[in-house]
C-alpha positions in Angstrom: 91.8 102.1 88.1 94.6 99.0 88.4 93.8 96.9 90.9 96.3 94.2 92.3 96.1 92.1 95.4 98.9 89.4 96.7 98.8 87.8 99.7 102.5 85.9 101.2 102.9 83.6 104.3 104.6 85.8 107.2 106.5 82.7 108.6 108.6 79.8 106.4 110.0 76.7 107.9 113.4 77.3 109.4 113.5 81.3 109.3 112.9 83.1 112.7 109.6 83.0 113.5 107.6 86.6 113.4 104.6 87.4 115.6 101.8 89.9 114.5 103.6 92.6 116.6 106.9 91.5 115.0 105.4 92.5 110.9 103.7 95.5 112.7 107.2 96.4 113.5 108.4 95.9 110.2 105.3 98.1 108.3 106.0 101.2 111.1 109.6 101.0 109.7 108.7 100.8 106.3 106.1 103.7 106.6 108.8 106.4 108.5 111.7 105.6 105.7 110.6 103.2 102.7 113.8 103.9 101.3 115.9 100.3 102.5 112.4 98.5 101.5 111.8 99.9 97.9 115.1 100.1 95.6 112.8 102.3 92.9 112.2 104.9 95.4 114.4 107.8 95.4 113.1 110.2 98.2 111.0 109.0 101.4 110.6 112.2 103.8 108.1 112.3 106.4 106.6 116.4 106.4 103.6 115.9 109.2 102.7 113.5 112.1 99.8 113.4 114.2 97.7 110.7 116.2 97.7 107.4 113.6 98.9 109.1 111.0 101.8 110.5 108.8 102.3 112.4 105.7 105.3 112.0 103.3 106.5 113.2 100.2 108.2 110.4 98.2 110.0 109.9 94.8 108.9 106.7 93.1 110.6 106.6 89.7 111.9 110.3 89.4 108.1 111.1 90.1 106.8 112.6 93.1 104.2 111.8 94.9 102.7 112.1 98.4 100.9 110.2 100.8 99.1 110.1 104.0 99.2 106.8 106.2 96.7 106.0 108.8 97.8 103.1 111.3 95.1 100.3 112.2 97.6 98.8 114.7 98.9 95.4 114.6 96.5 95.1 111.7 96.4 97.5 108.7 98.8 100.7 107.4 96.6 102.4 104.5 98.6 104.3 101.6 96.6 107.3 100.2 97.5 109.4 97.6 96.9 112.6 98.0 97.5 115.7 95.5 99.5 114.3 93.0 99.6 112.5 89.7 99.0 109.1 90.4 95.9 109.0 92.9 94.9 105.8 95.0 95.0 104.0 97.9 97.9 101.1 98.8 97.3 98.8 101.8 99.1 96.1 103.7 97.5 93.9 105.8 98.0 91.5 108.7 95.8 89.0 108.9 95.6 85.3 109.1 94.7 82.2 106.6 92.1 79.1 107.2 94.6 77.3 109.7 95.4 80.6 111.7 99.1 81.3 110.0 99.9 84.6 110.1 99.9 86.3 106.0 100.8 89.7 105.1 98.5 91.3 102.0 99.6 94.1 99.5 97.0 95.1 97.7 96.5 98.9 95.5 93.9 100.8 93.4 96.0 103.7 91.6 95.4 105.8 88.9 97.5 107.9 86.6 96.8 111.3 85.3 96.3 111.5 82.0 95.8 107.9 81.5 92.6 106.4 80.5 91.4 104.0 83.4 90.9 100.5 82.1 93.4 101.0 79.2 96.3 99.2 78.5 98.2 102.3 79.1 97.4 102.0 82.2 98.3 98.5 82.5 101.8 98.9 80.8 102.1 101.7 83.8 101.4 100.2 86.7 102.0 96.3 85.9 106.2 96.9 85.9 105.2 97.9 89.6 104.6 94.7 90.8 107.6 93.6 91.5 109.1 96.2 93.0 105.9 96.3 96.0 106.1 92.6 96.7 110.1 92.9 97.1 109.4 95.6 99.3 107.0 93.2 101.2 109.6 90.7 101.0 112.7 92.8 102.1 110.4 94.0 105.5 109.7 91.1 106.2 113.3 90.2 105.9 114.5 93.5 107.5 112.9 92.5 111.0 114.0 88.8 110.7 117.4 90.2 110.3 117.3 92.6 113.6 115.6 89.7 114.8 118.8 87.2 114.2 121.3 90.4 114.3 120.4 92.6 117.0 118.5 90.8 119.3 115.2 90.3 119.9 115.7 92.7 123.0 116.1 95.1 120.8 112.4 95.0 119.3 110.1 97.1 120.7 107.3 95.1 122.9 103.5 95.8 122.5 103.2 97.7 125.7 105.2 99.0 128.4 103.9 96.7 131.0 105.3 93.6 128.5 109.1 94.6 130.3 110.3 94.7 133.8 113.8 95.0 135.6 116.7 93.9 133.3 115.5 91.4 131.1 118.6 91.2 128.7 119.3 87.7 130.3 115.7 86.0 129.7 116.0 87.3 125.5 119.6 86.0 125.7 118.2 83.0 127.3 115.9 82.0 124.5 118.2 83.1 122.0 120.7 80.1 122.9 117.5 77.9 123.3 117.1 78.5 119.6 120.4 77.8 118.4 119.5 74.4 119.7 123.8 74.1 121.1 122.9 71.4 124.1 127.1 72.9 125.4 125.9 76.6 125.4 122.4 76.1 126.5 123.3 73.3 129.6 125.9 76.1 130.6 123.2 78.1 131.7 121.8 75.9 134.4 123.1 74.7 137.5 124.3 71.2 137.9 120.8 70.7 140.4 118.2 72.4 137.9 114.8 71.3 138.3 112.9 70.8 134.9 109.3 70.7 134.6 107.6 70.3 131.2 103.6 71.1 131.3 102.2 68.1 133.6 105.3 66.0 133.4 106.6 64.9 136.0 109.7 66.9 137.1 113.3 66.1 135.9 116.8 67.4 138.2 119.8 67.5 137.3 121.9 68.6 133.8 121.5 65.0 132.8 117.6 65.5 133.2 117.4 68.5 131.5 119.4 66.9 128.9 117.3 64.2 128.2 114.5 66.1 128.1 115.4 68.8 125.6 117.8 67.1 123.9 114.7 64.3 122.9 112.7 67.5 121.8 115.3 68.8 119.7 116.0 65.3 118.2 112.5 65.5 116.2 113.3 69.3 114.8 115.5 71.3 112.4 114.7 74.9 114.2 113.0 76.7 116.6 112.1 79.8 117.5 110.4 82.0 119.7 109.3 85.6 119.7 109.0 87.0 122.8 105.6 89.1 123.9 106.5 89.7 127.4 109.8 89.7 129.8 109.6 90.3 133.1 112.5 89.9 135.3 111.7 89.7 138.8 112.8 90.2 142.6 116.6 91.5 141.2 116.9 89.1 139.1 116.3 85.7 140.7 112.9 85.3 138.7 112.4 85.7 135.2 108.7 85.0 133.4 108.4 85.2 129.8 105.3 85.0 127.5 106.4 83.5 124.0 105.1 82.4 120.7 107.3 79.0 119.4 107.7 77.3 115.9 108.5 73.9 115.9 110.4 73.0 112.6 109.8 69.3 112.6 112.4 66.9 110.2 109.8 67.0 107.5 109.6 70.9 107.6 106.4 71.3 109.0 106.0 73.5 111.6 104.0 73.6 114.9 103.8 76.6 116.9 102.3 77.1 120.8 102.4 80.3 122.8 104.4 79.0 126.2 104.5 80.6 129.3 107.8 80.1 131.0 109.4 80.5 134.5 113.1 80.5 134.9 114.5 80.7 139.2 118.0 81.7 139.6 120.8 81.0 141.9 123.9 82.6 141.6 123.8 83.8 137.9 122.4 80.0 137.0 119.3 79.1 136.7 118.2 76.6 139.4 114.6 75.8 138.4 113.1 76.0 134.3 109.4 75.8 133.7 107.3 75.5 130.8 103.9 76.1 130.5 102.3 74.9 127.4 100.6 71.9 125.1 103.4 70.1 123.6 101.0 67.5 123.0 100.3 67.8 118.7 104.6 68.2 118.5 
């Protein structure tokens, strides 16, 4: 049997940060239609589906093979080859290194019919294929950092139903100026009275206020960005809460990421008073 196991960092300094749900997004994509992921594939059809699984019939190199894939959510998808010619099983895995960054793991045992296991036959066979799974890791990855950038972030699907309330296009649009770190676009969101409080800090009012406060955030950083896990707009409107995960970039491209809590108050179409609800304190 060839055995290969590779193990990439989910999130690089500067890129739009991904969350665990985020890559599970990515892999559920990749297991209905490979095709965009893997450029050797030919033919990615799903035949069955039940409860955490799928079957599929694929074409990997003009030969065909078929899998089923059982889903370990928001941790492992688990490749098995089942009645063809090269048997096995394929995993990827979420999971997370010594410091708690988020990695993604491809990792296969295959074997080919009518190749001796161990040989280097079997080597020549499966080595070549190397490339072609970690680009695929690569390119999902890349796929949901794009829809991410592209799309929106609304435009992700949430963990659970009870993440979302009311129309909440406003607080994703709201972060997604935050991140473009523009001081004109994102000061033209507030009114000209906003009240700004940042963890225990004492509160800030006024644009000028805000200004100061952000504006000396941003100073220290090249990027940020936050994935949202929960957006609930409230009350019509007038409230918005949001539950995040942030990466700091910092100017020597380190990165530093908190999962804030924030509470935005409107007043006609503005928002009045901006909250934030987290340990900036190792930034």
């Amino acid at each position: 049997m060839y055995k290969l196991s590779r193990t990439v960092p989910v999130n690089e300094p500067g890129k739009p940060y991904l969350s665990r749900h985020d890559v599970w997004t990515g892999l559920l994509m990749k297991a209905s239609n490979a095709l965009p992921f893997v450029p050797i594939m030919q033919k990615c059809e799903v035949i069955e589906r039940g409860e955490g699984w799928l079957l599929r019939d694929i074409l990997l190199k003009e030969v065909p093979l078929r899998e089923k894939i059982t889903f370990e959510p928001e941790t492992r998808v688990i490749f098995d080859r089942v009645d063809c010619s090269e048997m096995g099983r394929i995993e990827n895995i979420i999971g997370e290194d010594d410091k708690g960054n988020l990695t993604l793991t491809f990792s296969f045992g295959l074997t080919k019919v009518g190749i001796p296991e161990g040989s280097p036959e079997e080597n020549a066979h499966f080595a070549p294929m190397e490339g072609a799974y970690m680009g695929a890791v690569a390119s999902t990855l890349a796929a949901v950092r794009r829809t991410a950038e592209e799309k929106g972030r609304e435009t992700m699907s949430l963990k659970d139903a009870r993440d979302s309330a009311g129309d909440n296009a406003w607080i994703f649009e709201f972060f997604k100026i935050a991140d473009s770190m523009n001081m004109e676009r994102f000061l033209s969101l507030f009114t000209d009275e906003v009240e700004v409080t940042v963890s225990n800090h004492p509160t800030l009012r006024g644009k000028q206020g805000l200004s100061a406060a952000i504006g000396g955030l941003w100073q220290s950083l090249n990027a940020m960005s936050h994935s949202v896990s929960g957006a609930w707009s409230l009350h019509d409107g007038l409230v918005g809460i949001a539950e995040t995960t942030c990466m700091y970039t910092r100017k020597n491209d380190t990165t530093y990421i908190i999962r804030p809590c924030t509470t935005l108050r409107r007043r006609g179409g503005k928002i009045d008073e901006f909250r934030i609800h987290a340990d900036m304190s190792q930034l």
